[in-house]
N, C-alpha and C positions, 0 to 999 in steps of 0.2 A: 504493500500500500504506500510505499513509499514516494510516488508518482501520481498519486489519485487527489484531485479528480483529474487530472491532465489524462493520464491514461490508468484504464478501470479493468477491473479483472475479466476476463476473457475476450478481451481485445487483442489486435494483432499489431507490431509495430513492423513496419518494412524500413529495411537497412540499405544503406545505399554505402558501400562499403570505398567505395573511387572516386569520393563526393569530399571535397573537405569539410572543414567544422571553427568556428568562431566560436567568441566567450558568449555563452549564453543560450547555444546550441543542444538541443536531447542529443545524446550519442549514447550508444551501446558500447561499454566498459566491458574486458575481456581480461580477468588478471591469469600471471600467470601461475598462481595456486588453483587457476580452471574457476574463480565464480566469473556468474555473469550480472552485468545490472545494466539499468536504465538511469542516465542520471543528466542533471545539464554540468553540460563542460562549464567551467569557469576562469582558470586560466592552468599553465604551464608555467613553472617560473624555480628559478635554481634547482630544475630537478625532481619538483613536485609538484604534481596536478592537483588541483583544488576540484569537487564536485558537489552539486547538493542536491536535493530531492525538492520535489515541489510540494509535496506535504511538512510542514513548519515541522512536525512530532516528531520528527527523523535530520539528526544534527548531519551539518556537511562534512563530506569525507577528505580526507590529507592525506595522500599517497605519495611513495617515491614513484617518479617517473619507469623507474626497470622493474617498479613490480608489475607492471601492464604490461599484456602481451598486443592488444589490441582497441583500437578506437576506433570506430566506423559511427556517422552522425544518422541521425533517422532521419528519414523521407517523408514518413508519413506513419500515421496512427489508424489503423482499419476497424470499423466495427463488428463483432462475433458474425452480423449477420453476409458481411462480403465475403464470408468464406464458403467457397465450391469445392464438392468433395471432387475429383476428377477420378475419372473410371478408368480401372485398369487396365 
């Protein structure tokens, strides 16, 4: 819930992973002990990335830069109901 109301559980986010990302930006956070989240970038700076959640209840995160394996910025936020099952 750490994202809500911005994005609500069983919604879909699409990642646009070739797209860069500015302060301020949703991006999908990839560390490299394998979690994953949804956070806004906030900046990069001696090393350390700043993040925070858009739910206040949930304090911003302070990471080394090398613990992140990856950062891709989100494109867009889908509703449960845009999803089509596709047939095998």
């Amino acid at each position: 819930d750490s994202m809500e109301p911005r994005i609500r559980s069983g919604e879909y986010v699409l990642i646009e992973p070739n797209r860069g990302y500015l302060a301020g930006d949703e991006v999908l956070v990839k560390t490299a002990d394998g979690q994953s989240m949804i956070k806004l970038f906030m900046y990069c700076r001696d090393g350390q990335v700043r993040l925070l959640s858009v739910n206040d209840a949930h304090p911003p995160i302070t990471m080394l830069e090398t613990a992140i394996e990856k950062i891709h910025p989100v494109g867009a936020i889908l509703k449960a109901s845009r999803f089509v099952e596709m047939a095998p």
